[in-house]
C-alpha positions in Angstrom: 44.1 45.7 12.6 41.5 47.6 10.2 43.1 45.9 7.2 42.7 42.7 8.5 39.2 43.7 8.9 38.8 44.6 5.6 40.6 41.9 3.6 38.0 39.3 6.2 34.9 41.2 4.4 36.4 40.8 0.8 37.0 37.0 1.6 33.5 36.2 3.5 31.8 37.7 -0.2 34.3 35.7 -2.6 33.9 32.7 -0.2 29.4 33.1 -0.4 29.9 33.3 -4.2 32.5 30.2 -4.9 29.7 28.3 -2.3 26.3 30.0 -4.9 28.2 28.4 -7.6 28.4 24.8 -6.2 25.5 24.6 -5.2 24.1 25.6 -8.5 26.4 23.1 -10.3 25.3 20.7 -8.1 21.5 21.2 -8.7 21.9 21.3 -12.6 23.4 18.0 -12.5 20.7 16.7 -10.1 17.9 17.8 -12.6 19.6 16.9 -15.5 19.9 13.2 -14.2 16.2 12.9 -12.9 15.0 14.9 -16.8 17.0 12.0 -18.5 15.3 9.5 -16.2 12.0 10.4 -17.1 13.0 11.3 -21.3 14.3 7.5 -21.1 11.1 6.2 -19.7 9.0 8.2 -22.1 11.1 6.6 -25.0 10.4 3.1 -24.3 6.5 3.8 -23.3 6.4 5.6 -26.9 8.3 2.7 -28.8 5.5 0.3 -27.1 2.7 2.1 -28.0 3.5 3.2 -31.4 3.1 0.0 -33.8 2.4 0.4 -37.4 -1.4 -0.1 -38.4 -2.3 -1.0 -41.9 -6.1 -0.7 -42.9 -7.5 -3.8 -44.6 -10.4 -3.0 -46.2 -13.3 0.0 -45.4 -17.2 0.1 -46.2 -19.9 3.2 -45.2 -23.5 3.1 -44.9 -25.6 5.9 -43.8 -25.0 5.3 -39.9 -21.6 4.0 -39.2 -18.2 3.7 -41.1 -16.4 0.3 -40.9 -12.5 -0.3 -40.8 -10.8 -3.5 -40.9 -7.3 -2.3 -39.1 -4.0 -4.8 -38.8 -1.3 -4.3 -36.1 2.0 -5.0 -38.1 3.8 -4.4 -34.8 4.7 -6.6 -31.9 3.0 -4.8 -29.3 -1.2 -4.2 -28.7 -2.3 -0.9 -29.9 -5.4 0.7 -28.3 -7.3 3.1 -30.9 -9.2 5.5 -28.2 -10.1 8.1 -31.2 -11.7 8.3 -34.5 -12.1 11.5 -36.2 -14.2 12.0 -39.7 -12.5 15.1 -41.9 -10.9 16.3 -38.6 -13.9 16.7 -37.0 -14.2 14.0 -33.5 -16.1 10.9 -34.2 -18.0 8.7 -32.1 -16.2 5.2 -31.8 -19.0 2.6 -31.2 -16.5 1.2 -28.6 -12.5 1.1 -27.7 -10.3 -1.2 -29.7 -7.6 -3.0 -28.9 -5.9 -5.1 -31.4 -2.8 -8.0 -30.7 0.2 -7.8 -32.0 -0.3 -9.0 -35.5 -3.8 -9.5 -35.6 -7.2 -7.8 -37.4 -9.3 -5.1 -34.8 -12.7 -4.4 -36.5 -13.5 0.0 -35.9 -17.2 1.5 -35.7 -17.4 5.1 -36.6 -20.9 6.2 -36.1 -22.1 9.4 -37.6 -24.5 10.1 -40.5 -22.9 10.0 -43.9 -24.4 10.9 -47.1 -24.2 9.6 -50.9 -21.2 10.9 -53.2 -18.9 12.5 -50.5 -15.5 10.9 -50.2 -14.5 11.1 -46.2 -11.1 11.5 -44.7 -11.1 9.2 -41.7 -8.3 8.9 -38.9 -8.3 6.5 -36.0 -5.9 7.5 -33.5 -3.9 5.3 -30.4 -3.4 6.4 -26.9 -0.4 7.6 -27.9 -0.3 8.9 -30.8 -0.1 6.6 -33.8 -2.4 6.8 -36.2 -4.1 5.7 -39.4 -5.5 7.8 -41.5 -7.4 7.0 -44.8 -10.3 7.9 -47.5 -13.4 6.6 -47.4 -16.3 7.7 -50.2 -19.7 6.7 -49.5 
């Protein structure tokens, strides 16, 4: 009788172990489907957002920079961000551009004679332009 005892202790531990597993196995694949749920969502927001931006033309005065910016892509781009020699610029206002159409940026700051400026406008999301500007 005390053996059967004893194998039933042996077999209640193997049994709790063999039911840890599963249920681990089980909540790996659960995460792993909602992670690749959420990385495919992210991918098609991204390839929305980003759209190649080519800059037209630029002219500086004293008070504001001005950028003549043309979305090559096929879907509107917002530029949110302007920064002057990686410093954060003021943006007169928000920009968005069509899909294959000319947006017109304000970058107000104060700018002075003979100094060339690096100058990046940036999306929501990441794409960018970046370009020299010398006053």
């Amino acid at each position: 009788m005390r053996r059967l005892l004893v194998g039933k202790k042996g077999t209640s531990a193997v049994l709790a172990v063999l039911l840890m597993v599963l249920v681990t196995m089980a909540s790996g694949i659960m995460l792993y489907n909602y992670v690749m749920a959420h990385v495919e969502s992210m991918t098609t927001n991204l390839s929305i957002q980003l759209s190649l931006l080519l800059l037209e033309s630029a002219n500086i005065n004293t008070t504001h920079i001005t950028a003549f910016v043309r979305n090559t892509g096929n879907n509107v781009v917002s530029i949110t961000n302007a920064y002057v020699n990686n410093v954060p610029a003021l943006l007169s206002q928000s920009i968005q551009i069509a899909p294959a159409s000319l947006g017109i940026a304000y970058v107000s700051g104060a700018y002075a004679r003979g100094v060339t400026y690096t100058v990046m406008l940036a999306s929501v999301l990441g794409s960018s332009l970046t370009f020299k500007v010398t006053f």
